[in-house]
C-alpha positions as CSV (number, residue, x, y, z in Angstrom):
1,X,-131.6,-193.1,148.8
2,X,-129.2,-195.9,150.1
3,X,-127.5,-198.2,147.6
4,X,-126.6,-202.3,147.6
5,X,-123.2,-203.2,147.3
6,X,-122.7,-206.4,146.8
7,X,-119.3,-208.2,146.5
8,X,-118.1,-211.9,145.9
9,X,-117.2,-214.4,148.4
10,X,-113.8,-214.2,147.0
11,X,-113.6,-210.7,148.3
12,X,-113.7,-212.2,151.9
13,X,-110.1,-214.1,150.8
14,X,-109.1,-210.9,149.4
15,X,-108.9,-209.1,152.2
16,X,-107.7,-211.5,154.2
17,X,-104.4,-210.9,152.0
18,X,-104.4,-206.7,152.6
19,X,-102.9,-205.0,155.8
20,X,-105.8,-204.2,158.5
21,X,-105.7,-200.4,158.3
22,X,-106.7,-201.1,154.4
23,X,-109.6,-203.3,155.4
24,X,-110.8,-200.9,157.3
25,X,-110.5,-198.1,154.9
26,X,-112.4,-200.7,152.5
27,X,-115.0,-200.8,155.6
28,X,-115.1,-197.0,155.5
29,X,-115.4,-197.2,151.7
30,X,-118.6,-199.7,151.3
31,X,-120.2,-197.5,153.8
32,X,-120.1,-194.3,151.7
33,X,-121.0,-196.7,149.1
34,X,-124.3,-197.4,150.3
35,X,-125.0,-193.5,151.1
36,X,-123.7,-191.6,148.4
37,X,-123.7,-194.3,145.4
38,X,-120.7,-195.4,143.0
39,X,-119.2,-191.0,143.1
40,X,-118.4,-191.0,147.1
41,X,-117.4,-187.5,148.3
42,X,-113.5,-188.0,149.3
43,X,-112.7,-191.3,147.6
44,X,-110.4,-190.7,144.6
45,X,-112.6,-192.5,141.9
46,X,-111.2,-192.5,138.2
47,X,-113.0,-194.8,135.1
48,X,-111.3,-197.7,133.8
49,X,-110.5,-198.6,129.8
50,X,-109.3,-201.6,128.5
51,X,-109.8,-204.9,130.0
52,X,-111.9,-202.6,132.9
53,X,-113.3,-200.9,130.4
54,X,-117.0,-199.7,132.5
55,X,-115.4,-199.8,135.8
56,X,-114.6,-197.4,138.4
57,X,-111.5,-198.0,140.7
58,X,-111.1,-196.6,143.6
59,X,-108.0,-195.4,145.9
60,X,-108.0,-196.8,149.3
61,X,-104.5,-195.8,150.1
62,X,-101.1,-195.2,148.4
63,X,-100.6,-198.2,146.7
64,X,-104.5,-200.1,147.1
65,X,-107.1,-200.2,145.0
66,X,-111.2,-201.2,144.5
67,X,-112.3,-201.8,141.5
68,X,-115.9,-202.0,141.1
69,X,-119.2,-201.3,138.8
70,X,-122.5,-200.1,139.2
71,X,-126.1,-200.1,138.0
72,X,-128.3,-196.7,138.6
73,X,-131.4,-198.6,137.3
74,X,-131.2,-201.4,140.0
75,X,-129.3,-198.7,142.5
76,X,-126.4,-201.3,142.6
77,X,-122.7,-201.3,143.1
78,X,-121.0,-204.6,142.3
79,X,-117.1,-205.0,144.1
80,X,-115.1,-206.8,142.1
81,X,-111.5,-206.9,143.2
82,X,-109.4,-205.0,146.0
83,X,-106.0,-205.8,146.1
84,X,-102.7,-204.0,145.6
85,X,-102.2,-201.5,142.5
86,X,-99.1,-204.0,141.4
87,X,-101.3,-206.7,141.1
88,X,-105.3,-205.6,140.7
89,X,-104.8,-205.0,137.0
């Protein structure tokens, strides 16, 4: 079953602000997204508290992270942010 991610226009802005090899890592990210759902294999996914509390972020490379949420009922992942670690939370 292949999930929607959907993401903001801001996200576009984003990642226009990240080094290209991490964009494309993001690329590789939303497509695992859509096949496996908001748990891809090999993506180091952790949950969220706080402020986050309910998302998921995920690890992109050293220092960059997604941080997203997702729906099972509607099959749904929502993007939220993507930025560096210093500055996502």
């Amino acid at each position: 079953m292949k999930w929607i991610v959907k993401a903001p226009p801001k996200i576009e802005k984003m990642l226009r602000d990240i080094p290209p090899k991490v964009a494309k890592l993001y690329d590789m990210f939303l497509n695992d997204l859509e096949r496996d759902g908001p748990f891809p294999k090999g993506w180091q996914i952790g949950f969220l508290a706080g402020k986050w509390d309910g998302y998921l972020k995920a690890k992109l490379k050293r220092n960059y992270r997604v941080i997203y949420r997702y729906e099972s009922n509607i099959i749904t992942v929502f993007i939220e942010k993507i930025a560096d670690r210093k500055d996502i939370y």
